[in-house]
N, C-alpha and C positions, 0 to 999 in steps of 0.2 A: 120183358122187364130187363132195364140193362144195369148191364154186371157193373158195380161201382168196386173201384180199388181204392182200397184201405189207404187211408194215411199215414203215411212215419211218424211218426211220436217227435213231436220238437222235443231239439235236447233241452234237457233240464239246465235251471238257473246253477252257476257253480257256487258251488253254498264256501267251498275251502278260502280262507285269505291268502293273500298275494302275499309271497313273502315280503317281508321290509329290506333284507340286504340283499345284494347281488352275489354268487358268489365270491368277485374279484373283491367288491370291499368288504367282507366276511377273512379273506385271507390277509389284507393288510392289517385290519381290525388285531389278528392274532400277533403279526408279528410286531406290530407294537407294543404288545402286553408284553412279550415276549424278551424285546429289548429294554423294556421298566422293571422288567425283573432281574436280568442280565446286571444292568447297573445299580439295582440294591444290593446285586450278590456285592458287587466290587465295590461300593463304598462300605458295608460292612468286613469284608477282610481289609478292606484300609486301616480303619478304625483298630481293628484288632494286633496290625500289624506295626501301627506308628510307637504303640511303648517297647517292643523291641529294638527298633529300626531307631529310636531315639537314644536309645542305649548304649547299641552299638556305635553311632555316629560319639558320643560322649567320652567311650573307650577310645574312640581311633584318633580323637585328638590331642596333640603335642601336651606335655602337661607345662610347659613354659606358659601357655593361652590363661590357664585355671590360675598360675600363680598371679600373673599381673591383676588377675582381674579383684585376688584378695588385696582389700580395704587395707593398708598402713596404717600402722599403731607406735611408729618411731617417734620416740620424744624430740621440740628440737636440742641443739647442742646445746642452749644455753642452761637450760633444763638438764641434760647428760651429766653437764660438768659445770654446774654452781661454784661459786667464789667464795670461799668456807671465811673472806672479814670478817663479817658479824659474829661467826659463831667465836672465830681467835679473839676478838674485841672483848667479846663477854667472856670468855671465859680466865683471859688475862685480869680482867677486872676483878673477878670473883677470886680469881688465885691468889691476888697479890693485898687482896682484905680477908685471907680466911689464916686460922692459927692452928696448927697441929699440934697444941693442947688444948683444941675445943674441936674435934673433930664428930661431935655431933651438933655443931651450929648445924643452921640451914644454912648457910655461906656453904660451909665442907659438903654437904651434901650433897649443892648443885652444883660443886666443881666434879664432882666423884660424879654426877650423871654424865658432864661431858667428856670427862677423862676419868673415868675408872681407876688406872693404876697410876696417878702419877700422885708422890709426894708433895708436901703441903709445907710451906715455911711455919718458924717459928717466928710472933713478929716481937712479943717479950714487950721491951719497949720502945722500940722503932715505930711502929704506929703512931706513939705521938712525934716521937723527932720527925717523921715522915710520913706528911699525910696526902693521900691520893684523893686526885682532884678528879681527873679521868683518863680514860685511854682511849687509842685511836687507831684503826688498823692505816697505814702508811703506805704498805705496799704486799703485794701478792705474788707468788712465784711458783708453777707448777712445775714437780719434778719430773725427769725422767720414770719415774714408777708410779708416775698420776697421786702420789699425795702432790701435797701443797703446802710450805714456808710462808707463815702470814707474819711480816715485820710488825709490832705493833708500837706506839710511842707511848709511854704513860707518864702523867705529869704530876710533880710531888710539890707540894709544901713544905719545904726545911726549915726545921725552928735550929737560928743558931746559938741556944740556950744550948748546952752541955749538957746541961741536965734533963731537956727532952720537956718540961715544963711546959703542960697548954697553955700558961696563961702566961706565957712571952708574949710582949705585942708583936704586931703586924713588922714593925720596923726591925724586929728581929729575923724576920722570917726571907729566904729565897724561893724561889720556884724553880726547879730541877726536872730535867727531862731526861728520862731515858728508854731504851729500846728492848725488846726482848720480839726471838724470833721463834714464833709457837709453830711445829710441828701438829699438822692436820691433816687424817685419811678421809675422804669423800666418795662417799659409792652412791649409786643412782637406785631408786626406788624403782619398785613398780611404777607410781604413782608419778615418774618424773622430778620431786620434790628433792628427792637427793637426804642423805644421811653423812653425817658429820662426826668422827670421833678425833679428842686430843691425842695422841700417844704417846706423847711424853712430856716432862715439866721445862715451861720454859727454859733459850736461856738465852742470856743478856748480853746483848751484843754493841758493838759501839756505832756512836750515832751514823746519821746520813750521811751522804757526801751531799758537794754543792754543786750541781751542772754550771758548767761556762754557758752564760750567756749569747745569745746572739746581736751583733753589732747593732743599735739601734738605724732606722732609717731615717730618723726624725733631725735630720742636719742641717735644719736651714732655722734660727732661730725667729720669734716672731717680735717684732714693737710691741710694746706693753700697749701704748695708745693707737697702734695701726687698726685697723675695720675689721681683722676679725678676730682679734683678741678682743674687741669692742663688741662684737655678736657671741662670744663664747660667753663673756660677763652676761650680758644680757638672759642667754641662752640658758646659761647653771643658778641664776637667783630662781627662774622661773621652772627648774628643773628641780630642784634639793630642797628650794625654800618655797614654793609656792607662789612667790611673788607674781605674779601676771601671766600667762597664761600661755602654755607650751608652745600650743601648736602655729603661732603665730613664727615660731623661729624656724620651723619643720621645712623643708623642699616639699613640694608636692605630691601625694602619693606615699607618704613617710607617718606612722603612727607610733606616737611614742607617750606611756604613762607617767607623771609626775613620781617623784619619788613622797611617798605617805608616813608617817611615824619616826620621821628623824629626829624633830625637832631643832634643824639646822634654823636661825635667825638672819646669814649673811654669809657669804661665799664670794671668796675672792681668786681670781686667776693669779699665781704668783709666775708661771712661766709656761708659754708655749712654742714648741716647734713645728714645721712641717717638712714633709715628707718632699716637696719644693719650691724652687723660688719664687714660685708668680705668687705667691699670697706674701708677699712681703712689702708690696708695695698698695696699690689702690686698688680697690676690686678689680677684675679683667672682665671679659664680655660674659653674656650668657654660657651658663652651661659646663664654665671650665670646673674641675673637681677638684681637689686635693685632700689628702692625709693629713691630719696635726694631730699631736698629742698634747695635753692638757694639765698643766699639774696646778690643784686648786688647792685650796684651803679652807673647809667648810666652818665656823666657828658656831655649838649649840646654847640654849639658853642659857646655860651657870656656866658659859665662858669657855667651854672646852672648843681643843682645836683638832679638826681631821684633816689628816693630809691625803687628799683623795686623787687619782689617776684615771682620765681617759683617752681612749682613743677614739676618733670621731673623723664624719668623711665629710664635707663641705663643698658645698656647690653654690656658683654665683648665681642670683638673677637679680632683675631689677636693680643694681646697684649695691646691692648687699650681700652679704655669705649667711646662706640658708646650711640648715645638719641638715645632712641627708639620710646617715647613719653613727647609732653610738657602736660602740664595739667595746662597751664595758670588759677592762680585765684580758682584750686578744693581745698576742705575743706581736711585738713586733717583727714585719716580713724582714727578710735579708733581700729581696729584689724592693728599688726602688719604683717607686707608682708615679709616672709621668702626669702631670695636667693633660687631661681629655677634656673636650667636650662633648658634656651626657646628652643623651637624647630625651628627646621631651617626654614621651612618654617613661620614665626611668621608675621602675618599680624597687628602689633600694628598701630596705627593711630596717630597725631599731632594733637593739636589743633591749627586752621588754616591751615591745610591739610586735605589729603586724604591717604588711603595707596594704591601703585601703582598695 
């Protein structure tokens, strides 16, 4: 019988799983973790570190940086240093209607609010020989110590009845002006608004002076019937009185409102000049301009007569002298204004307009 030799035993199924990582990516795997933890440390000391770190940057800067960047609370000057008129107007008014043997009117009282200590007249019976119509501040003067000198004019009613009698007519009566120059301190509020005290009783000073004039420019006289003494008539019926329709006299570009509530019925040009000589003959070409001054004579319905003044810029086209502009009440220049000619498109203005 032959010998049989045993078999090896097959190896057995491996029953253990394969690992899933390797161990090269098992070691990146860590240092990854490793570096996500690294940088939550350092963004958490960030975090803890920036309200220090903001701190100190805030200390170590110039403090000139911190001032500029405070908001300004400065009033402007006009506001600083108000013009205490009004307050010298009224209370001249009040002073010179109040009687220091009635020193509990309300008159006394609201003088005593704006001036405290200052004394009060007696007016007995000067009130009627002299009665105040109103007052006006005139002029304004700042001192060297920041008050203020407000000249004021106040205008009286004089009965020249001796006896002071209200019931003199009118035909007795003058109208009298005089001046009195009210001492005023002005200090500045909180609020900007300014505060105002009298500090003492007026006192009466003598009138105005009368500035020198400056030489008129207006030397070239004008024809009563030359062309544009002929467009000024035209130009002031439709200007004062209504009659026909402004803008028809206007240059181009020129708006100008009729004058409302006069009551003027007719207006006459009694003399005009200009500022030179090409408007004294026939119009000249387009464009040329000139100065004239105007003195009218407006006449209202129950006959009264206003002697009224202007000054006005004129420009030719078409054949005729178009306003270009009124200059209601401007001072005559000392330089003479040669004839130009204006450009077409010329944007002059009125006064009491705009230009279009």
């Amino acid at each position: 019988m032959p010998t049989q030799t045993p078999r090896r035993p097959a190896p057995a199924a491996a029953s253990t799983p394969r690992p899933l990582h390797t161990p090269s990516a098992s070691l990146g795997t860590l240092k990854a973790a490793h570096r996500r933890v690294c940088l939550a440390r350092i963004g958490v000391w960030a975090a803890l570190a920036a309200g220090p770190v903001a701190l100190a940057v805030v200390c170590a800067m110039p403090r000139t940086v911190a001032a500029i960047a405070q908001p300004t609370t400065t009033a402007p000057a006009a506001l600083r240093n108000p013009d205490p008129a009004g307050v010298a107007t009224l209370f001249c008014d009040l002073w010179l209607r109040s009687d220091a043997t009635k020193t509990d009117s309300t008159t006394a009282q609201a003088v005593h609010a704006l001036a405290p200590s200052v004394d009060l007249p007696t007016l007995s019976g000067s009130a009627v020989a002299q009665s105040l119509l109103r007052t006006v501040a005139v002029r304004s003067a700042r001192l060297s110590d920041g008050s203020w000198s407000v000249v004021v004019a106040a205008q009286f009613t004089v009965r020249n009845d001796s006896s002071g009698s209200s019931s003199a007519s009118d035909a007795d009566a003058r109208t009298v002006v005089r001046y009195f120059a009210v001492p005023v301190f002005a200090s500045d509020t909180a609020g900007g608004t300014g505060a105002f005290t009298v500090t003492a009783a007026p006192a009466e000073i003598a009138g105005l002076g009368t500035a020198k004039a400056v030489d008129s420019v207006f030397g070239n006289p004008l024809p009563a019937d030359g062309a544009l003494v002929s467009s000024l008539g035209e130009f002031f019926d439709a200007y004062l009185t209504g009659v026909g329709e402004v803008d028809r006299y206007l240059s181009p570009g020129t708006d100008l409102t009729a004058v409302s509530g006069s009551g003027y019925t007719a207006v006459t040009v009694d003399q005009a000049a200009a500022d030179s000589g090409v408007a004294g003959g026939s119009v000249p070409g387009d464009g040329t301009t000139v100065r004239v001054q105007a003195h009218v004579t407006a006449t209202d319905a129950t006959g009264g007569r206003w002697p009224l003044v202007y000054t006005l810029a004129m420009t030719a086209r078409s054949g005729r002298w178009e306003v270009t502009a009124l200059q209601a009440g401007a001072p005559a220049k000392t330089a003479t204004a040669k004839a130009t000619h204006a450009r077409s498109n010329s944007t002059a203005t009125a006064v009491g307009g705009a230009a279009k």
